[in-house]
C-alpha positions as CSV (number, residue, x, y, z in Angstrom):
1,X,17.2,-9.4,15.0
2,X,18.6,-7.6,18.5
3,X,15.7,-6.6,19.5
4,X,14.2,-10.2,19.4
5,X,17.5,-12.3,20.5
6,X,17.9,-14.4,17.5
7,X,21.1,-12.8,15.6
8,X,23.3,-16.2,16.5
9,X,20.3,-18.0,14.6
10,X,19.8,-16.0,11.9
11,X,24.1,-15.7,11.9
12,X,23.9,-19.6,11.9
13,X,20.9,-19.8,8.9
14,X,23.5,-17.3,6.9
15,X,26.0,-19.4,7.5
16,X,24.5,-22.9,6.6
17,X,22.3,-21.3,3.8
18,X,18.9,-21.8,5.1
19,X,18.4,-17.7,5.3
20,X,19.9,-15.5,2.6
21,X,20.1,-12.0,1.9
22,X,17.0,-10.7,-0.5
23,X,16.7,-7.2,-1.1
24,X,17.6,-4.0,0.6
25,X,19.7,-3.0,3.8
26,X,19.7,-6.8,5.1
27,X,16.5,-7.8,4.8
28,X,16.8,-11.8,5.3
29,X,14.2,-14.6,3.7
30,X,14.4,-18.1,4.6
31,X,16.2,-20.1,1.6
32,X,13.2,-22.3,0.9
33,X,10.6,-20.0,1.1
34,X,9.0,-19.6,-2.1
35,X,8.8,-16.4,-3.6
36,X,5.4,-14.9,-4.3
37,X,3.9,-11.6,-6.3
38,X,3.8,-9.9,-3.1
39,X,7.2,-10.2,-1.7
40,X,8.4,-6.7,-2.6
41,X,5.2,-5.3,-0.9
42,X,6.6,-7.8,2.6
43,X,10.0,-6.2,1.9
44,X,9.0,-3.0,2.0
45,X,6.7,-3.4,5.0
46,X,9.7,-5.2,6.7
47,X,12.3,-2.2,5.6
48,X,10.1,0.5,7.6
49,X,9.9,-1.6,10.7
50,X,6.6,-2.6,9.7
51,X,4.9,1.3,9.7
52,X,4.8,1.3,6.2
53,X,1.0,1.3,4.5
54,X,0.7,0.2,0.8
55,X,-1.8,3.1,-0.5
56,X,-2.3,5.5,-3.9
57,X,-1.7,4.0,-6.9
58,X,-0.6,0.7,-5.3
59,X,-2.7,-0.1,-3.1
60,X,-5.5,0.0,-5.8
61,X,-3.3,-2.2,-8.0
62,X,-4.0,-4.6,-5.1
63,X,-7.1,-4.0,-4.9
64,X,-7.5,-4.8,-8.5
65,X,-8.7,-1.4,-8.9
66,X,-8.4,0.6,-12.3
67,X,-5.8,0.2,-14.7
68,X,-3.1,2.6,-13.3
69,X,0.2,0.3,-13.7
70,X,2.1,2.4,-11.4
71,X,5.8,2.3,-12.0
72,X,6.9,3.1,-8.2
73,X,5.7,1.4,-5.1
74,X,3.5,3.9,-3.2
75,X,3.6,3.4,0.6
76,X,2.2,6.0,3.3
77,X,4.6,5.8,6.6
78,X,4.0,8.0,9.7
79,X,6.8,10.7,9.8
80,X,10.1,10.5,11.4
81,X,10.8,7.6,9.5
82,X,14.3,6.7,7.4
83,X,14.4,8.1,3.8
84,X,13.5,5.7,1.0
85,X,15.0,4.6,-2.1
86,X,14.6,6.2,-5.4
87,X,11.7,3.1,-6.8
88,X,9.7,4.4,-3.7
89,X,6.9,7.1,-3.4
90,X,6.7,7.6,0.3
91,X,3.8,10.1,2.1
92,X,4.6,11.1,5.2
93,X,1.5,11.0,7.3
94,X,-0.4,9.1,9.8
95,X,-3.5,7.0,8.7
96,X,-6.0,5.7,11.2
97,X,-7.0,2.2,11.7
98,X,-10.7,2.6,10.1
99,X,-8.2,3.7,6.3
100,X,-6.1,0.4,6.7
101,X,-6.6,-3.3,6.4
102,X,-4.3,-6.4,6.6
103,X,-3.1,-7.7,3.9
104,X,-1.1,-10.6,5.4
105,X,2.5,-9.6,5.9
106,X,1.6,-6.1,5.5
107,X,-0.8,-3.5,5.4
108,X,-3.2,-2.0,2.5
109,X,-5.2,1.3,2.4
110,X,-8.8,0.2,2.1
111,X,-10.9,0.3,-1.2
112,X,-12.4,3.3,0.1
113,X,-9.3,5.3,1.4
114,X,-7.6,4.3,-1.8
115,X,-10.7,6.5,-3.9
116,X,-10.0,9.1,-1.9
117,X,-6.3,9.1,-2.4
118,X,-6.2,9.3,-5.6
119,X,-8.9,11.4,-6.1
120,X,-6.4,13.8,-4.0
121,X,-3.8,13.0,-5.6
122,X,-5.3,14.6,-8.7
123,X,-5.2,11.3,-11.4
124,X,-6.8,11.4,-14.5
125,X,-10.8,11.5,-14.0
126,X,-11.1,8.6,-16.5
127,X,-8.4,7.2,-14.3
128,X,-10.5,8.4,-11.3
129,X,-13.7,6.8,-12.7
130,X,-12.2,3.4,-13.7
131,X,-10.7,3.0,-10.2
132,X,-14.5,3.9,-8.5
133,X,-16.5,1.9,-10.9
134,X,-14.3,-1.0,-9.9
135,X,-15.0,-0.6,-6.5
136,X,-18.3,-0.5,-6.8
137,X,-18.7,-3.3,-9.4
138,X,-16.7,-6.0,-7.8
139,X,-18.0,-5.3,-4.5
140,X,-14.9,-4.2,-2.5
141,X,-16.4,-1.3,-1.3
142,X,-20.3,0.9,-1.4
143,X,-21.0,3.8,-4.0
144,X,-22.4,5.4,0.0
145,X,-19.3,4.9,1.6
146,X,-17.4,6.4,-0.9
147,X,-19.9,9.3,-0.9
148,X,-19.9,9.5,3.1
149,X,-16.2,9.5,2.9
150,X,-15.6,12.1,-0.4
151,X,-17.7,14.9,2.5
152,X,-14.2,15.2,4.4
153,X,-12.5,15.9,1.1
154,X,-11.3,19.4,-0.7
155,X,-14.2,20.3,-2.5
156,X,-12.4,20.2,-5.6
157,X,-11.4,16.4,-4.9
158,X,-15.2,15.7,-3.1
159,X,-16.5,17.0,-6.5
160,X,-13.9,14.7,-8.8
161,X,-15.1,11.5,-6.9
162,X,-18.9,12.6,-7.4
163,X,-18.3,12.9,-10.7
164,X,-17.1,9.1,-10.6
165,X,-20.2,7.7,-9.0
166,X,-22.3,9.5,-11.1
167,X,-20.7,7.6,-13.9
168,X,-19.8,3.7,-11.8
């Protein structure tokens, strides 16, 4: 709000009830916005100064990847940032723009950096070969740029997504 000169607005919207107070630290929504299925993912987004990137096990619920249900929001956020809360899983690293793509009011690993996530993050292969069939199946991303992409992997995660395609 300092940054971008409108505290005496956003004082005034608090004060007449067209903004109120949704979520953690402050974070503001206007009163008669309607609330959607991706408003904690915004929130989020919004809470780390918009460096936060949905990913893992969240990012391919969005996708509509797999079956994986995760219980915690997964979010990858460039170092240096503030610590999270407790619901969050939060990666410290740096993606680069070819692993990320918008997803309106925030950003989304890609179908294809998502594989490779979780392949390192060491799910389930059934997991693992729900989540690349998916992929392949619906079309959000090719069973040859998974395999381009699984050649900069560990071998040990290169050989888990392998094992995936050979069964999408």
């Amino acid at each position: 709000m300092l940054r971008t000169g409108c505290a005496a607005r956003v004082r005034d919207g608090l004060g007449d009830g067209s903004v109120t107070r949704a979520g953690a630290d402050g974070l503001l929504r206007l009163a008669g916005w309607p609330e959607g299925p991706l408003d904690e993912y915004a929130m989020w987004s919004a809470w780390f100064d918009g460096a936060a990137v949905v990913s893992h096990h969240s990012a391919a619920e969005l996708h509509g990847l797999g079956r994986l249900r995760p219980r915690f929001l997964h979010l990858s956020v460039r170092a240096g940032h503030r610590t999270a809360p407790p619901r969050l899983v939060v990666l410290r690293r740096s993606l680069t723009g070819v692993d990320v793509e918008s997803a309106g009011p925030f950003l989304v690993t890609t179908p294809v950096r998502t594989v490779l996530d979780l392949a390192e993050a060491g799910i389930g292969q059934v997991a693992l070969n729900e989540v690349v069939a998916d992929a392949v199946a619906i079309d959000r991303c090719a069973g040859e740029e998974i395999t381009d992409a699984g050649a900069r992997l560990t071998p040990r995660a290169a050989r888990r997504v392998y094992r995936a395609l050979a069964v999408a």
